[in-house]
C-alpha positions in Angstrom: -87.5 -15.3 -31.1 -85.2 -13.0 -33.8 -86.2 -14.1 -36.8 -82.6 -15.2 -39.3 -80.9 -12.8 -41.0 -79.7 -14.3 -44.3 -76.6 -11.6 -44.9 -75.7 -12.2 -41.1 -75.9 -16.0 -42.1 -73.9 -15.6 -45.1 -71.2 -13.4 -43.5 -71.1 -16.3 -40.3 -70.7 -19.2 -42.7 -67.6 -17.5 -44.5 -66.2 -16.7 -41.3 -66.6 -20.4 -40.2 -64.9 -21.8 -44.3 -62.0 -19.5 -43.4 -60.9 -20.6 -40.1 -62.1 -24.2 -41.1 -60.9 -24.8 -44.5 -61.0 -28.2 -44.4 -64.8 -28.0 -44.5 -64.3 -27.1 -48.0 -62.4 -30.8 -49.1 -64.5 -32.5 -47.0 -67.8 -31.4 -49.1 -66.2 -31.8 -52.1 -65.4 -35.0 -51.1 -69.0 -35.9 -49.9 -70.4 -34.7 -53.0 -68.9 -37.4 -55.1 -70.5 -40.0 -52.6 -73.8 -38.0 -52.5 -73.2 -37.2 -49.3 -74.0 -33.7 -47.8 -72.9 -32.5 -44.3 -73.8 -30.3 -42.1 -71.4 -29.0 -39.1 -72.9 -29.7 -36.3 -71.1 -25.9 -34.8 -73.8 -25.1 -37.4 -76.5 -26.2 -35.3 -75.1 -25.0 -32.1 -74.9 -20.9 -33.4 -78.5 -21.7 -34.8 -79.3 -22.4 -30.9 -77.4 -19.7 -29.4 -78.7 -17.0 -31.7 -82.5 -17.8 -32.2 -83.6 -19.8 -29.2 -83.9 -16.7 -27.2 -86.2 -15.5 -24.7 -87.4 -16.7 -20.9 -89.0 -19.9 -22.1 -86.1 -20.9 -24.4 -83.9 -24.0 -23.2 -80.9 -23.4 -21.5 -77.4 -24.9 -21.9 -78.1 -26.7 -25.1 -76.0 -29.6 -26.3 -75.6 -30.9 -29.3 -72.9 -33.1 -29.7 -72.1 -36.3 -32.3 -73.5 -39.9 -30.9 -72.8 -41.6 -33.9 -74.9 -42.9 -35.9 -77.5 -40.5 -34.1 -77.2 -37.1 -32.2 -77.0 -36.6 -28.5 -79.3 -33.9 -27.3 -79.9 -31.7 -24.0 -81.0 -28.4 -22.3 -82.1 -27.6 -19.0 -86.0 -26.7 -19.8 -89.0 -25.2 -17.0 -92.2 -27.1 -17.1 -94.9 -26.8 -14.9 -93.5 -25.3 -12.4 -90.2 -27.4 -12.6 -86.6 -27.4 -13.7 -85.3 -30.2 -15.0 -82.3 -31.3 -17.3 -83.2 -33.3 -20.3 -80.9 -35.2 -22.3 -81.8 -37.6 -25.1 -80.2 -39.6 -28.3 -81.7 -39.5 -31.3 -82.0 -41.4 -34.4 -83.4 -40.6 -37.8 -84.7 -44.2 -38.7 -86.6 -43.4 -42.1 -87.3 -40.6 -44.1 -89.7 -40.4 -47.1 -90.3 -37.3 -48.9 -93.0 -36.4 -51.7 -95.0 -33.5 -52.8 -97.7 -34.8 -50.3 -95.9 -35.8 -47.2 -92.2 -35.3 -45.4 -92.4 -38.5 -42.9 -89.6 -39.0 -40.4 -89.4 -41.3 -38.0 -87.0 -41.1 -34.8 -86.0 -43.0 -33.0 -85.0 -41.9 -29.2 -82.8 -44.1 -27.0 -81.0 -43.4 -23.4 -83.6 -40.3 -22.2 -82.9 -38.9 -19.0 -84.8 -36.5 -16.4 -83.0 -34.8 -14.0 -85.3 -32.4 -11.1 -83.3 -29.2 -11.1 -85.3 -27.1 -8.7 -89.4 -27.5 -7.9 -89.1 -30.9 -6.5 -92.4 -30.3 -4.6 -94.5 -29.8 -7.4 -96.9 -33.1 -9.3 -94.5 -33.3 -12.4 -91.0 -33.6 -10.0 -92.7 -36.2 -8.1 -93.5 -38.0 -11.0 -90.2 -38.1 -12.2 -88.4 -38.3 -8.6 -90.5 -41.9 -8.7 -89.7 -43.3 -11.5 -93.0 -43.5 -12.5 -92.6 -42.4 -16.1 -90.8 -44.6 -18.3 -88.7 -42.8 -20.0 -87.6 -45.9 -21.9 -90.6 -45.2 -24.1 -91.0 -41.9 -24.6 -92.6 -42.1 -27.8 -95.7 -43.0 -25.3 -95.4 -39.8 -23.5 -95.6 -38.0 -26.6 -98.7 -40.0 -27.2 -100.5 -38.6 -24.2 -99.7 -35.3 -24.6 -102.7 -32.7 -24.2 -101.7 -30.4 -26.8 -100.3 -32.4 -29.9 -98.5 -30.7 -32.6 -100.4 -31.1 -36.2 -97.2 -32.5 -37.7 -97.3 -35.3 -35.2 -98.7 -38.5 -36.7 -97.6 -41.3 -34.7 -96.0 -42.1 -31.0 -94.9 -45.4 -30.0 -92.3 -47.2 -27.6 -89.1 -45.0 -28.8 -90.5 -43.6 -31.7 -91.9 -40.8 -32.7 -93.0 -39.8 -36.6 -93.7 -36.6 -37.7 -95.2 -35.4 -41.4 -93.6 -31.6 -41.8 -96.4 -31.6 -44.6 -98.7 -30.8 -41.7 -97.4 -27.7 -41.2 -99.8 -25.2 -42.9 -97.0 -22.6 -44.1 -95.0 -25.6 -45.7 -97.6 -27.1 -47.1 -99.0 -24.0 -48.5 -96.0 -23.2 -49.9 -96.1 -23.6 -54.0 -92.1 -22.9 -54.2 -91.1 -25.7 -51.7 -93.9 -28.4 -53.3 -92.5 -27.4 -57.0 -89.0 -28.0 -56.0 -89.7 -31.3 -54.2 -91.4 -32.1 -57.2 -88.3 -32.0 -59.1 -85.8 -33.2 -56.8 -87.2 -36.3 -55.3 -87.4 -38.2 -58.8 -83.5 -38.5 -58.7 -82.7 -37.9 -55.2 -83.7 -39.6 -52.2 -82.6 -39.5 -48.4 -80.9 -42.7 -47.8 -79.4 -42.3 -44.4 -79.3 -39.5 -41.7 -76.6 -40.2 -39.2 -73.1 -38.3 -37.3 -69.9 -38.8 -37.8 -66.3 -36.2 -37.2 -68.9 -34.0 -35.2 -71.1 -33.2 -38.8 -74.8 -34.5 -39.5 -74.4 -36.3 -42.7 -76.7 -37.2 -45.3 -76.8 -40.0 -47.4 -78.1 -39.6 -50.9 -79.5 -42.4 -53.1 -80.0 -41.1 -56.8 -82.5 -42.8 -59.1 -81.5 -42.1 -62.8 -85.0 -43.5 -63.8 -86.6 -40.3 -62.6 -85.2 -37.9 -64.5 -88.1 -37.6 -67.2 -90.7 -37.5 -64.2 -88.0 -34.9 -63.0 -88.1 -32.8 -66.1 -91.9 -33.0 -66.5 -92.1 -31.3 -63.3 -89.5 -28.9 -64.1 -91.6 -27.9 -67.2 -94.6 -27.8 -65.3 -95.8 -24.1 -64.8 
């Protein structure tokens, strides 16, 4: 996978402000409401020019299910190939120095057999013998669980990005967490106007905790 150019970034987003201008009002206007979004065309070129390679998904979508985000690809797993298409829902969100929970929530799942329809996971799926209502206890079960995965259930799924060794070994990101989430908290994650929005909740009482970190070498 090619690893982000930051000028390439820089040069994309500027191309994107001009022939969108309206991006530009719309985060000024978000800004006074504490709310930050994110294009979700963003997301998309982040696909198209990253996920690369033979075991990459195919045909992503990402489109705007508001409040949550519709997702799919066409993805090869043991053998078979199958379209996936899911909605998700950011439910919660706590962030601290020690942990970065989120819980999703993920509604409407759907398996379709693409090609390998002889092999043990096809038939499994052909059957209707997963439910994919609950695919937070699919996750459960799986044999090789990511670390950052700390809970599976029904139709959700939480995850602790603090469990990822490089993030949580990395003083920069811990010292500016430190600062920030005194003030600022994530109150909501939803869509809306094809953008990923999010909700800020500021906390004026933090701001000496805030500026002790700040000061803190």
């Amino acid at each position: 996978m090619p690893k982000p150019n930051p000028k390439v970034l820089l040069r994309t987003a500027a191309a994107y402000l001009k022939t969108h201008p309206e991006e530009i009002a719309r985060a000024v206007k978000g800004a006074f409401g504490l709310r930050f979004g994110l294009p979700l065309d963003a997301l998309r070129y982040m696909v198209r020019e990253f996920a690369q390679g033979p075991k990459a998904p195919q045909d992503v979508l990402i489109e705007a299910a508001p409040p949550g985000l519709r997702l799919g690809a066409t993805v090869k797993q043991m053998g078979t190939t199958m379209r996936a298409t899911l909605v998700l829902f950011v439910e919660e969100l706590h962030v601290t120095t020690e942990q970065a929970r989120i819980t999703l929530r993920i509604a409407d799942m759907k398996l379709e057999v693409l090609d390998g329809k002889d092999t043990p996971l096809a038939g499994l799926i052909l059957s209707g013998a997963l439910d994919l209502s609950k695919p937070g206890n699919l996750v459960a079960y799986m044999p090789k669980r990511p670390e950052m995965l700390v809970e599976a259930k029904d139709d959700r799924v939480t995850v602790d990005l603090m469990k990822v060794p490089k993030l949580a070994s990395n003083a920069k990101v811990r010292r500016w967490i430190s600062v920030i989430t005194p003030v600022l908290g994530v109150r909501a994650v939803t869509t809306r106007d094809d953008h990923l929005d999010v909700s800020l909740r500021a906390s004026p009482s933090g701001i000496a905790e805030a500026l002790a970190a700040a000061r803190t070498p």
